[in-house]
C-alpha positions as CSV (number, residue, x, y, z in Angstrom):
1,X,0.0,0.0,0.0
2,X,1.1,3.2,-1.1
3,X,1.1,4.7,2.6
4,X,3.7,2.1,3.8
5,X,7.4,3.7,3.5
6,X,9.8,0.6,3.2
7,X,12.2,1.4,0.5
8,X,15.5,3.8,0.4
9,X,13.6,5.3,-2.5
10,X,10.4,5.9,-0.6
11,X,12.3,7.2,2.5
12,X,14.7,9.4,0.6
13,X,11.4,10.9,-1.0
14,X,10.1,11.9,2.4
15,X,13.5,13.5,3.0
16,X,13.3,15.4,0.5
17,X,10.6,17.0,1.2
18,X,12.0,17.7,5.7
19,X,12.5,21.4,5.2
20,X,8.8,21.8,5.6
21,X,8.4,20.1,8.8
22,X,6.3,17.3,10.1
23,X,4.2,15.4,12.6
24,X,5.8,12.8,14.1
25,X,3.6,9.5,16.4
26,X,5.2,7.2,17.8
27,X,3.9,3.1,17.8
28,X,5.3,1.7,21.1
29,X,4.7,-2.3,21.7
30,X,2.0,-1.4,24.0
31,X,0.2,1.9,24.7
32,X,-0.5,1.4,28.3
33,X,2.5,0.4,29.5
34,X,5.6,3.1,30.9
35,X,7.3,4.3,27.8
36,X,10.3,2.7,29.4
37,X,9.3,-0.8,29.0
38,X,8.3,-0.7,25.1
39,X,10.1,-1.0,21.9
40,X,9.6,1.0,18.7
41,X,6.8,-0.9,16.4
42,X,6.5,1.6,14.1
43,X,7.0,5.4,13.5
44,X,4.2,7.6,11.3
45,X,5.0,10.7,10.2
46,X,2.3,13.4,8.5
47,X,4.9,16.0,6.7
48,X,3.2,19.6,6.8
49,X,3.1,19.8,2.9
50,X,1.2,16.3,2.5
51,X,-2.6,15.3,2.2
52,X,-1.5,12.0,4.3
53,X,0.5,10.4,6.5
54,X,3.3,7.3,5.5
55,X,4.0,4.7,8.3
56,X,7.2,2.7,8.8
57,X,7.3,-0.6,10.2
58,X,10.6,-1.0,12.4
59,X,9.4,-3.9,14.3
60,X,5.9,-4.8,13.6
61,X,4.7,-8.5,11.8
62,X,3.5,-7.0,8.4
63,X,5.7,-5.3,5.9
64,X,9.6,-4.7,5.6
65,X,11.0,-3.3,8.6
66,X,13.4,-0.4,8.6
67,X,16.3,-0.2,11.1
68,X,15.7,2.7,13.4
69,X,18.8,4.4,12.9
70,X,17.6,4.8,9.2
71,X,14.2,6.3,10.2
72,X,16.3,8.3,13.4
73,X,18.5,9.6,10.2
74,X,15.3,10.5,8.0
75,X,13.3,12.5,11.5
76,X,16.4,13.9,12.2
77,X,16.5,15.8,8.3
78,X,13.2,17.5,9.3
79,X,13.5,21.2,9.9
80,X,10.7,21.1,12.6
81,X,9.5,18.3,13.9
82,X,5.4,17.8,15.9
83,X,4.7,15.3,18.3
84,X,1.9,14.2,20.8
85,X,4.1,13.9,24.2
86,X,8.1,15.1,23.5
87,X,8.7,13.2,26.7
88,X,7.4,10.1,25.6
89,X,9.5,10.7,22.4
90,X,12.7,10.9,23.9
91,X,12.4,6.9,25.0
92,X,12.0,6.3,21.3
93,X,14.5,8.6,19.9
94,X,16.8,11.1,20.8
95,X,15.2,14.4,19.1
96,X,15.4,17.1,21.6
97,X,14.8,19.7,18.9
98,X,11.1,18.0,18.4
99,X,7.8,20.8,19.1
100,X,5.8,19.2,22.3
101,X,1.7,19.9,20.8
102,X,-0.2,19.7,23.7
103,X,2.5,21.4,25.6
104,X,2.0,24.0,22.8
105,X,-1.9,23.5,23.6
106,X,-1.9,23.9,27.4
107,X,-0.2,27.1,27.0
108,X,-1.7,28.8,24.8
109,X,-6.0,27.7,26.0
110,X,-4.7,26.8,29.8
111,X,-6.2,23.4,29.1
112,X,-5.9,20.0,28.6
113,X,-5.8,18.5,24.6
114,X,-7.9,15.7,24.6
115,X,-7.0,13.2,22.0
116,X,-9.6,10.3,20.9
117,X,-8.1,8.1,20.0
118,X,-11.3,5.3,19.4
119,X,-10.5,2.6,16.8
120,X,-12.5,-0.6,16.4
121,X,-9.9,-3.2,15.4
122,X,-7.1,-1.2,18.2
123,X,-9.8,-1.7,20.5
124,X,-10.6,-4.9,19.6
125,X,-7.3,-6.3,20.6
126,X,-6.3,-4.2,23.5
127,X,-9.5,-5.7,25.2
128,X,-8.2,-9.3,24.4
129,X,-4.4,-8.7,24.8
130,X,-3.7,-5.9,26.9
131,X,-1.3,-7.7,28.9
132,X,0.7,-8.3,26.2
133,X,3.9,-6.4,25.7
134,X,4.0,-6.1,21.9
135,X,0.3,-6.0,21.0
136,X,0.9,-3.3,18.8
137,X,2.9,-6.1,16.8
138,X,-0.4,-7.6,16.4
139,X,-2.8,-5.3,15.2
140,X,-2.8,-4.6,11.3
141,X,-0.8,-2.0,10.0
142,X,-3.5,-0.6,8.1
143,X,-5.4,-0.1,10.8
144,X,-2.4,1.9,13.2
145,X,-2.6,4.3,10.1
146,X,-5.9,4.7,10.4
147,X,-5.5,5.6,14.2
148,X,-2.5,7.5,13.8
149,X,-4.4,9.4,10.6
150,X,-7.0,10.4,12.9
151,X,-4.8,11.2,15.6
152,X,-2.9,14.1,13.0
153,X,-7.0,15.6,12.3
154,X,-7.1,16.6,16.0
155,X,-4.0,18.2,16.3
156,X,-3.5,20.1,12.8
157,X,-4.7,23.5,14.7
158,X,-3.0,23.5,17.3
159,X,0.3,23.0,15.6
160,X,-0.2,26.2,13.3
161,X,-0.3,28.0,16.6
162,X,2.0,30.7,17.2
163,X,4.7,29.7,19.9
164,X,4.3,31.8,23.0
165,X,7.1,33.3,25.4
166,X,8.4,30.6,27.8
167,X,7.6,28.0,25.5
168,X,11.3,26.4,24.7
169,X,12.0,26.4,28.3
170,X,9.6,23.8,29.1
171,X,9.5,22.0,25.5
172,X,13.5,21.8,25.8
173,X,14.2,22.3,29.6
174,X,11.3,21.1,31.5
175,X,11.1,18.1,29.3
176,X,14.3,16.9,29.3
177,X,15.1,17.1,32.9
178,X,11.8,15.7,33.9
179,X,12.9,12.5,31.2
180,X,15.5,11.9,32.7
181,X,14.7,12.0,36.1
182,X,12.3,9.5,35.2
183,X,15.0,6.6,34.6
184,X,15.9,5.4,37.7
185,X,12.2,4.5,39.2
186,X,11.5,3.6,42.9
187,X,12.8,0.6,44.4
188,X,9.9,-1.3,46.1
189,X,8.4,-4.7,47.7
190,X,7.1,-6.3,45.0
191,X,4.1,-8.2,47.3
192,X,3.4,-5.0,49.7
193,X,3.3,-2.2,47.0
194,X,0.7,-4.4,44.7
195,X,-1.5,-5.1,47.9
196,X,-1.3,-1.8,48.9
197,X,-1.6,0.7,46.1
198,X,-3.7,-1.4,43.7
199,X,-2.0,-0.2,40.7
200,X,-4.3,-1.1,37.4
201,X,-1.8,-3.6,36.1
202,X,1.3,-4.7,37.5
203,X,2.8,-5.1,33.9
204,X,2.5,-1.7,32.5
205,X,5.1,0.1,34.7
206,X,7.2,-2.8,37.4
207,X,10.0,-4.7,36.8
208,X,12.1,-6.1,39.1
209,X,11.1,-4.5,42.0
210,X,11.4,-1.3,40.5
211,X,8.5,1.2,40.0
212,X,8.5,3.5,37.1
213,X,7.0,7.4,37.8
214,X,5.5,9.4,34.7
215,X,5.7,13.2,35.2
216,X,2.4,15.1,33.2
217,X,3.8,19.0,32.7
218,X,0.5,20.0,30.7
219,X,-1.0,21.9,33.5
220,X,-2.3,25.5,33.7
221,X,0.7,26.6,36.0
222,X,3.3,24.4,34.6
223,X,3.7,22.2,37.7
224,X,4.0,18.5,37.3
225,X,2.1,15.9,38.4
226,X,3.2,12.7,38.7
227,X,1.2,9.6,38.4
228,X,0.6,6.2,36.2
229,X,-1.1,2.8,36.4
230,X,-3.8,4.2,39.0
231,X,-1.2,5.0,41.8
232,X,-0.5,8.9,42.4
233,X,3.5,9.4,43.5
234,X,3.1,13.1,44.2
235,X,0.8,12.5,47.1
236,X,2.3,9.1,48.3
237,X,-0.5,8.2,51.7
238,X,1.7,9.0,54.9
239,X,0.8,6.4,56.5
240,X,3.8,3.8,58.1
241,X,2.6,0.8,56.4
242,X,2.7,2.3,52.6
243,X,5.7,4.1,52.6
244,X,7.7,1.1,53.9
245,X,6.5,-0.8,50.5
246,X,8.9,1.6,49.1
247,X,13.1,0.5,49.4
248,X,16.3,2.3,48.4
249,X,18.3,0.0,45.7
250,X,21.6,1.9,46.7
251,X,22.2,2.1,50.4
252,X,19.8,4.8,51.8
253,X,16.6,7.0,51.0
254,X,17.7,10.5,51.7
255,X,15.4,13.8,51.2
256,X,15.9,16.9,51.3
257,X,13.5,19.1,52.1
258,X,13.2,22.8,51.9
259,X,12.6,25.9,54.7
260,X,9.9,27.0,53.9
261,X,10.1,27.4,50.4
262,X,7.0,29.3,48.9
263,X,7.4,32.1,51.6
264,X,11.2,32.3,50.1
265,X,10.3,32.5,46.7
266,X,7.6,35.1,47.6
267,X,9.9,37.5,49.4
268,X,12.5,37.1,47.2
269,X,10.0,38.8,45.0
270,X,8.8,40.9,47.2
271,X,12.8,42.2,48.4
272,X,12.0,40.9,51.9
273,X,15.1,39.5,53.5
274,X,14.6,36.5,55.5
275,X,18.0,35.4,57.3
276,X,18.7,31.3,57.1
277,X,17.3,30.2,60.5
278,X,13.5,28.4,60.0
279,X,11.4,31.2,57.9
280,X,8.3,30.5,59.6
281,X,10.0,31.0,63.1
282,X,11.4,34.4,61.8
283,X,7.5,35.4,61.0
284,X,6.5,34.2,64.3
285,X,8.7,36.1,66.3
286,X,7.0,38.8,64.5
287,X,3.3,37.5,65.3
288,X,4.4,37.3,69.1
289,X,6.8,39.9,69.7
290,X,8.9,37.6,71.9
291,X,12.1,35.2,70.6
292,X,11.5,31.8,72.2
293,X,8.5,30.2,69.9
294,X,6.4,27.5,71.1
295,X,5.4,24.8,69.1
296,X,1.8,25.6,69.3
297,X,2.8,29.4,68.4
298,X,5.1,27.8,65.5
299,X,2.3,25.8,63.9
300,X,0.2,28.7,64.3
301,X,2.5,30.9,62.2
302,X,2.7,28.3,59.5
303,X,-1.3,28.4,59.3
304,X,-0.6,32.6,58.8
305,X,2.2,31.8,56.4
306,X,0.5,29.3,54.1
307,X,-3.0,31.7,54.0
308,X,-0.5,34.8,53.1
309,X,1.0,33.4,50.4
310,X,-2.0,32.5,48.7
311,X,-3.4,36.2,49.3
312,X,-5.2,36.2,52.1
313,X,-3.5,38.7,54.3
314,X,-4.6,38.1,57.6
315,X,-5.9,41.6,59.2
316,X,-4.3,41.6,62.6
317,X,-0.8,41.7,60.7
318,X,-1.5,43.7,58.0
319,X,0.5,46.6,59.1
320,X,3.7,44.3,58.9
321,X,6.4,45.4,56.7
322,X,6.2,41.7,54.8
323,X,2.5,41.4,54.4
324,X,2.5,45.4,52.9
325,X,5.1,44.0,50.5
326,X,2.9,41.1,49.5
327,X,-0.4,42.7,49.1
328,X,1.3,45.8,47.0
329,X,3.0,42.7,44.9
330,X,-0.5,40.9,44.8
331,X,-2.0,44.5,43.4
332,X,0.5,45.4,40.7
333,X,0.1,41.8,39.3
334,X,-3.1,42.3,38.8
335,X,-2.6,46.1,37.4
336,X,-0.3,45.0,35.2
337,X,-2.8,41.9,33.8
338,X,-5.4,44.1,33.4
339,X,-3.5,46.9,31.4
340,X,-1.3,44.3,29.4
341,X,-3.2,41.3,28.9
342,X,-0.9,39.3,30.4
343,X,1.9,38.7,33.5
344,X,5.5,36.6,32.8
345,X,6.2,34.4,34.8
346,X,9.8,35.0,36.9
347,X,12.7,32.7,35.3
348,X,10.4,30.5,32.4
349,X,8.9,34.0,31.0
350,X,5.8,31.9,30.8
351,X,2.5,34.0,29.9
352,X,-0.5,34.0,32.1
353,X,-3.0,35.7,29.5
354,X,-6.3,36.8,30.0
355,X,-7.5,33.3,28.6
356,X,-7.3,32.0,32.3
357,X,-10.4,31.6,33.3
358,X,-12.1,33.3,36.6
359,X,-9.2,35.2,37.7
360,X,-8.3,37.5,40.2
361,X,-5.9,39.2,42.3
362,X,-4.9,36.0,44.8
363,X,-5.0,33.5,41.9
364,X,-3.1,35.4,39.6
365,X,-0.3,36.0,42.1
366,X,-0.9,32.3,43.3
367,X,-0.4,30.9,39.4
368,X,2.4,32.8,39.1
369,X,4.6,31.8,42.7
370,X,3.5,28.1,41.6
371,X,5.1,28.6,38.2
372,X,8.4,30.6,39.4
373,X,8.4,27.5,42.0
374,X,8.4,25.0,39.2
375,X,11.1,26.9,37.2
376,X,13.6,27.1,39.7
377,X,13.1,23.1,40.5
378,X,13.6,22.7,37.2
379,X,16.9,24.3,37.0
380,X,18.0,23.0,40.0
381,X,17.0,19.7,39.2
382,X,19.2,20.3,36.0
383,X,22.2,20.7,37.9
384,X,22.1,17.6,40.3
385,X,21.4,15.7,37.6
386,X,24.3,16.8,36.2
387,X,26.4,16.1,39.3
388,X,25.1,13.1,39.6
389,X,25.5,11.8,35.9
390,X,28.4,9.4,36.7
391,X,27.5,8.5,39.9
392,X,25.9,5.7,41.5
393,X,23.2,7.9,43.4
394,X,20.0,9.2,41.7
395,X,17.2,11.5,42.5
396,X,14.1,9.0,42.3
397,X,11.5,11.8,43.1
398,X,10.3,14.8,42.8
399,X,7.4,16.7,45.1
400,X,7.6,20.1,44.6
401,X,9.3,21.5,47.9
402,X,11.1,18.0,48.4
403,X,13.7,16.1,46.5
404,X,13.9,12.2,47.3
405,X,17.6,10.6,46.5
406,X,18.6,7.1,46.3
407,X,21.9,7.1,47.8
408,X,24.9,4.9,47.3
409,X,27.8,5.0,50.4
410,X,30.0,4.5,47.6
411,X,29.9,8.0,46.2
412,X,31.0,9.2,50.1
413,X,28.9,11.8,52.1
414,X,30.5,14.6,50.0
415,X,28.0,13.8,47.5
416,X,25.5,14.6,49.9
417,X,27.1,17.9,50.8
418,X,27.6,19.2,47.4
419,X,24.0,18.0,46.1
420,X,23.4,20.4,49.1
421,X,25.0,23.3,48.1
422,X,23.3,22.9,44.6
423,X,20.0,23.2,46.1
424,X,21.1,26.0,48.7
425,X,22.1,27.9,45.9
426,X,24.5,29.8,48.2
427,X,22.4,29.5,51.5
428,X,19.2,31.8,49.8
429,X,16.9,28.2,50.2
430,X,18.0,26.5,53.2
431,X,16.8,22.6,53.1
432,X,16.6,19.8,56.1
433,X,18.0,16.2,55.1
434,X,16.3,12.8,56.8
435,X,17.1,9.4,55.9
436,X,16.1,6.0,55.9
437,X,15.8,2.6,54.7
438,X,12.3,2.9,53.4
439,X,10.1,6.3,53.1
440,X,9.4,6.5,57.0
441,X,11.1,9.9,56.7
């Protein structure tokens, strides 16, 4: 069939033609399971300039397969280059340059792209052989054209979208940090974790005794969520018994957790110095007038903290220097949306336009601390990655004002200390440090 690109003659011809750009899907062995733990079946690609897509089989039971350097050669030729999920791409092939659409999507309409992606015979055998690691293999290469052809339909728009401010620090940034930090997984027991956390299938994302994490960054303020197979990582349950289904496979758990971080990140805004003793002690000294804090007065101020950086400015305090500085910050956000259209983000330059829906004063400033949080993680998370490139110890997890490390003795504590200073970032974001055998923290 004439859709079926086999040949050197038919790829060359689709080379040829690169310089316009194209839409790249990906055919994993099995669409439900982590990206991880499939194999390239085939690879379709819609160039911009065509009335239809071409597929090429690399590994699938019908047609002449194509060794994936070849088709990695020919993707690689494109000038631009549209895809579903970047992220998911990376596992398949190493195109860093590639245009993330519903990335593109979420930014732009601060909403979700829904993709149906409905298909008879793909349904047909997904309900018989779901299980199956290569059932993609299975299913007729006409019809994975057919799915992928309908797939291209509900993206065209959005990839003739203009590419907003902000944009190639998540698509390039964002994207690859939050790949990689997805290799390592989280060591578990095998028997505990599956009695526990139910996932949907033990296939799709365990292998021995290793659970793979899936980081979603198409969210209105950019911060990630993290779960797959039914079991959320971001909000692991605190209770004893589930976090000891979870085991280092180094030596130790160790995670570092930082001072109060959103307060931080809000005053550094705001040009309120906060010294590098506990930030929510420094505010309650304020509260009580008096030095020595008790813990009843410290949870307290933490209760005051959390509501003022979400805008609500508790009256009592109001005359404080800090929360003048925050609700004049809160106020010219919201001058500044009105009159412009729109607010950048601090670091990622990402837009909040006046597409957001129900907005006002709080959650505009709210948005935009959530987004300068995720930013700096993101760069911060570049750099111990980084570090840690060529060493035995890996960050496994990531929860927004935590970082959760597998460590290896075998590295040596400095590791410890200089992933430290990385997150410090010269003492402005003090963090804590617990370990343990298991996530009992």
């Amino acid at each position: 069939m004439f859709y079926i690109t086999e040949t050197d003659q038919q790829l060359n011809r689709l080379q040829d033609i690169s310089r316009l750009g194209a839409f790249v899907y990906i055919v994993s062995s099995n669409d439900y399971y982590h990206p991880q733990l499939t194999s390239t079946v085939a690879v379709y690609i819609r160039p911009l300039s065509s009335k239809h897509g071409f597929i090429i089989p690399i590994d699938h039971t019908e047609g002449v397969n194509v060794e994936k350097e070849r088709v990695y050669e020919l993707l690689k030729s494109y000038s631009s280059l549209y895809t579903i999920n970047k992220k998911e791409l990376l596992y398949h092939f190493n195109l860093l340059d590639s245009i993330d659409v519903s990335l593109l999507y979420s930014m732009v309409n601060f909403d979700r792209l829904e993709i149906n992606k409905d298909n008879s015979t793909v349904n047909y055998f997904y309900s018989k052989y779901q299980d199956l690691d290569f059932v993609n293999k299975l299913i007729p290469i006409s019809k994975i054209y057919e799915y992928c052809e309908k797939i291209y339909t509900q993206v065209e728009k959005t990839i003739k979208l203009d590419i907003p401010e902000g944009f190639d620090f998540y698509n390039k940034t964002a994207t690859s940090v939050f790949y990689l930090l997805e290799q390592a997984g989280l060591g578990i027991y095998y028997e505990a974790f599956n009695e526990l956390f139910k996932p949907r299938n033990k296939l799709f994302n365990i292998y021995d005794n290793t659970v793979l994490t899936s980081y979603n960054l198409y969210n209105v303020t950019s911060r990630p969520t993290n779960a797959f197979n039914s079991v959320n990582f971001a909000a692991i349950p605190k209770s004893e018994q589930h976090r000891k289904c979870f085991r280092p496979k180094n030596d130790y758990f160790v995670e570092f957790d930082f001072d109060g971080y959103h307060l931080r990140l809000l005053c550094e805004q705001i040009n309120y110095e906060l010294t590098n003793e506990s930030a929510h002690k420094q505010l309650a000294k304020l509260y009580f007038e008096k030095d020595n804090i008790t813990d009843d007065e410290y949870n307290e101020a933490k209760q005051i903290n959390f509501h003022a950086i979400y805008g609500k400015i508790p009256e009592k305090w109001a005359f404080l220097e800090i929360f003048e500085k925050i609700d004049s910050y809160i106020k010219d956000l919201w001058t500044r949306y009105q009159d412009e259209g729109k607010i950048l983000a601090p670091i990622s330059k990402k837009p909040f336009t006046g597409k957001l829906k129900d907005m006002n004063p709080q959650k505009l400033m709210n948005y935009v601390m959530q987004s300068l949080e995720t930013s700096r993680n993101i760069i911060i998370l570049k750099e111990v990655l980084r570090y840690l490139k060529e060493k035995k110890t890996k960050v496994v997890l990531y929860t927004y004002d935590a970082l959760l490390f597998d460590f290896s003795k075998e590295d040596g504590k400095d590791t410890l200390e200089d992933i430290k200073k990385i997150l410090e970032s010269d003492g402005k974001y003090p963090v804590k440090f617990k370990y343990s055998n298991n996530l009992v923290l």
